[in-house]
C-alpha positions as CSV (number, residue, x, y, z in Angstrom):
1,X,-21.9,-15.2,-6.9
2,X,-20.1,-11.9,-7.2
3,X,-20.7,-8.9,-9.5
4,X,-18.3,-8.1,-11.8
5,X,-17.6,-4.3,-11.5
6,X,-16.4,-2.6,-14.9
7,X,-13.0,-0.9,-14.7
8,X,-13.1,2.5,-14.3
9,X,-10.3,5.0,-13.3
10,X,-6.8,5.6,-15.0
11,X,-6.2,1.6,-14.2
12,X,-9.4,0.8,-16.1
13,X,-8.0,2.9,-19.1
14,X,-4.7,0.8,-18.8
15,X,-7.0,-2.4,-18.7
16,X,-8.8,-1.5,-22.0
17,X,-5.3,-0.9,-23.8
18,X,-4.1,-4.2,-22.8
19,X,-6.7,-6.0,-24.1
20,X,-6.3,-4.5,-27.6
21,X,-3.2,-7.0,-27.9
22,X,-3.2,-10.4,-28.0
23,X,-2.0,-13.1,-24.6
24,X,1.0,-13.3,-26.2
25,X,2.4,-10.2,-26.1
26,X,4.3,-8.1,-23.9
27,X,1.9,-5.2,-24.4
28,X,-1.0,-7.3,-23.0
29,X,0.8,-7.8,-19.9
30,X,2.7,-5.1,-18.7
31,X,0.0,-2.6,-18.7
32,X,-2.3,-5.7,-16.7
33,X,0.3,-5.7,-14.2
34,X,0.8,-1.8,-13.9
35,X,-3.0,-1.1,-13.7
36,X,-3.1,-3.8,-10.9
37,X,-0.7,-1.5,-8.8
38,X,-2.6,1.4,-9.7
39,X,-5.7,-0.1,-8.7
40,X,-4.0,-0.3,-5.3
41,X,-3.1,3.3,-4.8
42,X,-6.8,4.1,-6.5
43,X,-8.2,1.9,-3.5
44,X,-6.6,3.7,-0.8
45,X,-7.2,7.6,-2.0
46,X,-10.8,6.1,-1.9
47,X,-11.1,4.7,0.9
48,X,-9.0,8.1,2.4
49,X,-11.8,10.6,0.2
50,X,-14.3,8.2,2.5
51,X,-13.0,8.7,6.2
52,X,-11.3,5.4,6.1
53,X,-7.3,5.3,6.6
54,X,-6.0,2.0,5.8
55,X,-4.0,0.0,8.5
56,X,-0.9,-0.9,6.6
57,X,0.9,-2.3,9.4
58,X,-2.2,-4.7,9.9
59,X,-2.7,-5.3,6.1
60,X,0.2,-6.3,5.3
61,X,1.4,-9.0,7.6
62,X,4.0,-6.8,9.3
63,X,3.0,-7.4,13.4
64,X,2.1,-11.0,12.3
65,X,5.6,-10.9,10.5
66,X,7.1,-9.7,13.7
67,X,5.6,-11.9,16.0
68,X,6.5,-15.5,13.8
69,X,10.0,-13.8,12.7
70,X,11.4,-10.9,14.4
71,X,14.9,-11.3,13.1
72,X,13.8,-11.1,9.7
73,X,11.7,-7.8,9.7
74,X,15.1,-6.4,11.6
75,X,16.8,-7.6,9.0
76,X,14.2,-5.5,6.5
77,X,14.1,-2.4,8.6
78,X,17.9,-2.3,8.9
79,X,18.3,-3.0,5.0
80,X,15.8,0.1,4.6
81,X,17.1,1.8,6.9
82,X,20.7,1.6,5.2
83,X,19.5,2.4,1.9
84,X,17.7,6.0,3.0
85,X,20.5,6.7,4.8
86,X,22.5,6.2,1.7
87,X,20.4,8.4,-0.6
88,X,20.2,10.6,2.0
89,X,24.4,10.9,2.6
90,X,24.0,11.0,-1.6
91,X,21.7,14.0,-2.0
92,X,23.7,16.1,0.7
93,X,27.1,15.3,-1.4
94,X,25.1,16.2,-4.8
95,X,24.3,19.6,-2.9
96,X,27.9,20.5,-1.6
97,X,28.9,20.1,-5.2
């Protein structure tokens, strides 16, 4: 059996405010769900602070995504790719004004 570890961090703060509320409200929730992104980023600066880069690309399914369904992730990477290249058309009009 596993250990439970006690939060800790700015997502164990967010943890111990949720669980002032009751299940039933919104407030229990939302901050459950933002300190389990936090948690994320909190896991990666440590794992950076310990010589240890994370392999996104490995992590998160992308080369397995590519190799069962490369016209999807083009798909992805040309969506992304039009929506930077929309901000980035944006900010240079936001400038000229």
């Amino acid at each position: 059996m596993g250990e439970a570890t006690p939060p800790a961090g700015l997502s164990g703060h967010m943890r111990r405010f949720a669980y002032r509320y009751s299940e039933n409200e919104f407030s229990h929730w939302i901050p459950l769900l933002l300190a389990d992104r936090i948690n994320v980023w909190e896991g990666i600066i440590q794992d950076i602070k310990e010589g240890r880069f994370p392999n996104f690309l490995k992590e998160r399914g992308s080369l397995a995504a590519w190799r069962l369904d490369p016209p999807y992730v083009r798909r992805r990477v040309a969506i992304l790719g039009l929506a930077v290249g929309a901000w980035l058309v944006y900010r240079a009009w936001k400038r000229r004004r």
